[in-house]
N, C-alpha and C positions, 0 to 999 in steps of 0.2 A: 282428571280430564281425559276421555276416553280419545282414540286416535280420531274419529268422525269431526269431535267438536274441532278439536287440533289442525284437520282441514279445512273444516268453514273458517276457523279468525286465520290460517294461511291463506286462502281465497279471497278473505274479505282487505284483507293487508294489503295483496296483491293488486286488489283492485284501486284501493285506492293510490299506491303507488303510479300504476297505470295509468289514470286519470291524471295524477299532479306530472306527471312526463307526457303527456299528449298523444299516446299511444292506443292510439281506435280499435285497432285488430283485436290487441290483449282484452285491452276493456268489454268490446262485446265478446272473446271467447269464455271470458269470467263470467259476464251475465249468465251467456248459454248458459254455463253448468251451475247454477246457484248463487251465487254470489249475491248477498245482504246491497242492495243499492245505495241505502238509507248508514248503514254502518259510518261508527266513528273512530276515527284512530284515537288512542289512547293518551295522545300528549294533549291536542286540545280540543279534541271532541269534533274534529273536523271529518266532513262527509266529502266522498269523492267528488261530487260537485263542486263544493266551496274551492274546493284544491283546482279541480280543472279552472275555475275561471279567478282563481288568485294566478294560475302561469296564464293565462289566456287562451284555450283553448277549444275554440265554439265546437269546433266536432264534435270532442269528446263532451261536452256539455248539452248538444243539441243529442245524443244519445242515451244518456243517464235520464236526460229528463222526459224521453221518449220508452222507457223503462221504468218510468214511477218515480223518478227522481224528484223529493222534497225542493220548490223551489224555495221554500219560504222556513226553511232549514236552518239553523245558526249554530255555531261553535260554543264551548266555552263562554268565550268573553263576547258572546253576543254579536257577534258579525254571520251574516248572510254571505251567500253567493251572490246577491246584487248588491253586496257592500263590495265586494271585491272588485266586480265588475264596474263599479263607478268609480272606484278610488283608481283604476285603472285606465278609464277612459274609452272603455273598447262601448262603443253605442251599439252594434250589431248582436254583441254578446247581452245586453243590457236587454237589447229590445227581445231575445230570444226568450230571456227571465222572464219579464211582463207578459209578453204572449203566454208563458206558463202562470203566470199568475200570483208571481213576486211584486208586493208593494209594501216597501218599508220608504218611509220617510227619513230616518237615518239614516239609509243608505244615500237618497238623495242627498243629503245635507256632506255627509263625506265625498261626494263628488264633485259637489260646491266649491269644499273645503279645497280639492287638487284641482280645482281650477276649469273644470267644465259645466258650466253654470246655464250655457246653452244645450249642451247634450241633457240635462238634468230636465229643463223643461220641454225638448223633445220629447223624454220619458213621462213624463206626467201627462202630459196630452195623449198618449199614447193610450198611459193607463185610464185615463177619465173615457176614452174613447169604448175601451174594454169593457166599462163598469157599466157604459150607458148602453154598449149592446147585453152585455146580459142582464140587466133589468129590464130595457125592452124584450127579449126574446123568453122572462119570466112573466110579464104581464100579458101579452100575444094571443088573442084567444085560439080555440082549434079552429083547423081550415075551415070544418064545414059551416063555423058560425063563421069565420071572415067573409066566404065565398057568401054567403047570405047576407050580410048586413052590409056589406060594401058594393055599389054599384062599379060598374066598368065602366072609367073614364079614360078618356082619351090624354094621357100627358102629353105636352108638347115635347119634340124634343130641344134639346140646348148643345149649342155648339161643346165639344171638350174644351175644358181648361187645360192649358199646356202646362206640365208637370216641370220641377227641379231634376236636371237626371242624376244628381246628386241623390236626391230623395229617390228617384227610380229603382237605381241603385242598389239602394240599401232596402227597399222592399224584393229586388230581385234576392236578393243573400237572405232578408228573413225567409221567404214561402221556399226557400232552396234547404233550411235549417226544417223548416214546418213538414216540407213533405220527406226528408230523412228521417225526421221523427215519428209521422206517419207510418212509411212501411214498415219501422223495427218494433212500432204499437201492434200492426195489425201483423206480423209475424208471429210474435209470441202470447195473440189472443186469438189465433184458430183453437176453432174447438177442435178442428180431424187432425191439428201436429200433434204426436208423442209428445208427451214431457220430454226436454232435452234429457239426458243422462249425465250425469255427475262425472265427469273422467279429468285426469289428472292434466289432462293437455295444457291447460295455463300454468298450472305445475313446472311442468316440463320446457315451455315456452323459454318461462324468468330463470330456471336452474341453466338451461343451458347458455341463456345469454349471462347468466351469472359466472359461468365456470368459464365462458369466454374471456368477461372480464378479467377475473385471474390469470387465468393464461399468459394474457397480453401484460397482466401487470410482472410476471417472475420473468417475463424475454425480456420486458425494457428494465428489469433489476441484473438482467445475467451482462444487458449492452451494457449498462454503469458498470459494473464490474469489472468488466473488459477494459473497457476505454479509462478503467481506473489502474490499472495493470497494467497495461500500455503506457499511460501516463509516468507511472511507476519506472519501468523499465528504462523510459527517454530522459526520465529528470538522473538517473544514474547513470544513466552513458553520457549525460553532458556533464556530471557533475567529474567522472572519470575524464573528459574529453579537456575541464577545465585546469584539472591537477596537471595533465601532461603538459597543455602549456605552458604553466606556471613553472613548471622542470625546465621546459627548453629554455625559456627566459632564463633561467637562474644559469644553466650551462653558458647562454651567448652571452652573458652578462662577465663568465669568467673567462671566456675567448675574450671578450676583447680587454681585459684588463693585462691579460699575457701580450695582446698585441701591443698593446700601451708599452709596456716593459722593453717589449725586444728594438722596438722603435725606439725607445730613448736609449737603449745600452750602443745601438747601432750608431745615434747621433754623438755619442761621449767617445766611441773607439774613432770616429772619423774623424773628430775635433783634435785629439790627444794623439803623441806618439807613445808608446811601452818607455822606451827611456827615460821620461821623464814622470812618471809615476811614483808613487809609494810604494811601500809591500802590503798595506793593505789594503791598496788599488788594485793590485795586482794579483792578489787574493780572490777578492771579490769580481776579479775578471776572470781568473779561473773557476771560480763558483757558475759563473754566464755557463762559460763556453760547456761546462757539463751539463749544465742543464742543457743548453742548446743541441749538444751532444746526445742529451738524453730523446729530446725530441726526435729528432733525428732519424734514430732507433725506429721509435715507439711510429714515426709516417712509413719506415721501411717494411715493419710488421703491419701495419694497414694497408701496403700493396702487397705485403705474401700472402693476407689472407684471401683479399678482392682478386689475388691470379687463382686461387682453389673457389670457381665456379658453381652455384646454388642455384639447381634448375628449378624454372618456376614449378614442378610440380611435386618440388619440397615442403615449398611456403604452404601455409593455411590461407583460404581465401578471405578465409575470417579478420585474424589475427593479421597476415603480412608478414608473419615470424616464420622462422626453422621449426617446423612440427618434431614433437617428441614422441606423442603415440597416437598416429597416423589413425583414422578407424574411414571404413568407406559407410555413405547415407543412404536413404532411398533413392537421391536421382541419382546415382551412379559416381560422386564426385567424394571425394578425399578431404577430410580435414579433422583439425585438433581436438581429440576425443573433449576435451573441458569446454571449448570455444561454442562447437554445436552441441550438447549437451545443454548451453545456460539458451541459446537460440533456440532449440527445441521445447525450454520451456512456456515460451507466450506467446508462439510463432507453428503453423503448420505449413511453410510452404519452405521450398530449398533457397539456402541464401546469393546460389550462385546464378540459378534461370529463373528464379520467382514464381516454379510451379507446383499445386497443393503435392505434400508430399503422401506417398502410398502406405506407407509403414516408416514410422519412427524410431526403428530397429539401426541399432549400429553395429557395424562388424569389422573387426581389427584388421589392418595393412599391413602381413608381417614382413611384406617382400619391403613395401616402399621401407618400412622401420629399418629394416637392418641395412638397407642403401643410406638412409639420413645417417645411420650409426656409423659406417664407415667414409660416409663424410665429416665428420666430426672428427672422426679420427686424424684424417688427413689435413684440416683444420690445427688440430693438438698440435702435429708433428710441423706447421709452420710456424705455430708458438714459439715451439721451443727451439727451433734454427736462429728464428728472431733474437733469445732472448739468449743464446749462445756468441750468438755474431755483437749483441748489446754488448756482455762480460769481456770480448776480447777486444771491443774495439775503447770500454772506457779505461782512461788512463788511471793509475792508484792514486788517491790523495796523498799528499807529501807527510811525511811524519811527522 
């Protein structure tokens, strides 16, 4: 199949595409350059007509068949375009057919069949109306015998009969379908037009709203994507957001079972005097007091540490932690190299002013690092005063 034929069944394809979408522009730029009017697609042998008035579309129908378009055309399985048209119900489109010179009886009977049995017989009167003028206007002799054998009589006139505007109407839409179909007749039956020229323009029409399509279809694949990764990212921060509760629960759950404790040891020392005790009362009361001793400690080392000072521009803004290795962002601000590193990957803007960020470049804090490092230090060094002042103040257990 040489490239030539290859563009006529692309043209003719085209066309009929265009016709079953309602699309007038394309359709008559396909005509322009060649395009087979009568052509059938290959599934069921249907012609761009049958298609325009299977979607209902009189434009494009009132121009195919002002182009030569087969009224009287059928598919395959034996439907017309005024099968379509009846089984649809559109009467305007119906009557456009007839005016062209569609009369099947099956198709009347399938219009029946969908319930317009009045519009069916509009159409038949229509067509008998058609059939009786051109039998009249075949039997008709030449003027110059009429003008001869007919004398000049006087008719009278008769008042008009007041019309349906209903009926009005719909004669206004048919001669509005007639005389579109007129000019695009006598367009492309001047003898002084050029043959139009075969060029690719309906070509290029369908390719570019075609690659539109595409387009439009890989953005709204990159939104799912997105909104899928997003999604992603929120169901593991809530899923992390839920583990932490579930910690602090478990911690306030052993606060207060320690508070349980010390309140009951508190309620047995106030009840009891030491003298009247066991030894392994009194055992067991020295087990308290160390623990309580140990406690003790361990609140004295949570105010050494809370007096060694953690300026907010320690913290990650991210995190809310003691940053380890500080790096500065594009806006200008400071945080924990892992923290905006997992941010940066499904995020372009800064977490701290919410503005798109410039570059996604990080670069290391060595000043603020080694100030965190020598707070850390000083942190250690209240450790171990605490846990210094623990050892001399716990008393030895008895041998």
């Amino acid at each position: 199949m040489d490239i030539g034929h290859q563009l006529d069944r692309m043209k003719e394809s085209f066309l009929w595409a265009a016709a079953k979408g309602g699309r007038e522009e394309e359709v008559e730029s396909l005509l322009s350059i060649g395009a087979d009017v009568n052509w059938r697609n290959g599934d069921e042998g249907e012609t761009p007509l049958i298609a325009a008035c299977r979607s209902g579309h009189r434009g494009v129908a009132a121009l195919l068949l002002a182009h030569g378009g087969d009224a009287m055309g059928t598919s395959r399985n034996g439907e017309s375009a005024l099968h379509a048209a009846c089984r649809r119900g559109d009467e305007e489109l119906c009557a456009l057919l007839v005016d062209a010179g569609a009369h099947d009886e099956g198709a009347f009977e399938a219009g029946i069949s969908a319930g317009h049995g009045q519009m069916v017989q509009r159409l038949r009167g229509l067509g008998r109306r058609h059939a009786a003028a051109a039998q009249a206007s075949s039997r008709r002799p030449p003027p110059s015998i009429r003008s001869a054998a007919l004398p000049a009589v006087e008719v009278p006139r008769r008042s008009p009969r007041r019309r349906d505007p209903a009926q009005e109407l719909l004669e206004e839409v048919r001669s509005g379908y007639r005389e579109r179909a007129a000019d695009a007749a006598e367009r492309r039956m001047r003898d002084d037009e050029p043959p139009a020229c075969p060029t690719p323009q309906a070509v290029d029409i369908v390719a570019a709203r075609l690659d539109e399509a595409a387009k439009g279809r890989r953005q709204e694949q990159q939104k799912r994507e997105r909104a899928q990764r997003e999604a992603d990212a929120a169901r593991a921060q809530s899923n992390q957001l839920l583990a932490e509760l579930m910690q602090a629960q478990t911690v306030a759950s052993k606060l207060r079972e320690k508070e349980t404790s010390l309140k009951r040891d508190l309620r047995r020392l106030r009840g009891r005097g030491l003298s009247g005790m066991e030894v392994e009362e009194l055992a067991s009361l020295e087990r308290d007091l160390r623990a309580a001793l140990r406690r003790v400690t361990l609140a004295k080392e949570k105010r050494l540490k809370a007096s060694v000072h953690v300026p907010d521009g320690y913290v990650c803004p991210i995190t809310r932690e003691l940053m380890r290795d500080p790096v500065f962002c594009g806006d200008g601000h400071t945080y924990e190299r892992d923290a905006i590193s997992v941010w940066l990957m499904t995020k372009d803007t800064s977490p701290k002013t919410g503005c798109v960020l410039e570059t996604k470049a990080l670069i290391p804090n060595f000043a603020l690092r080694s100030a965190i490092d020598d707070l850390r230090n000083r942190r250690r060094l209240a450790d171990e005063v605490a846990e210094d002042d623990d050892a001399k103040t716990l008393p030895a257990s008895p041998g």
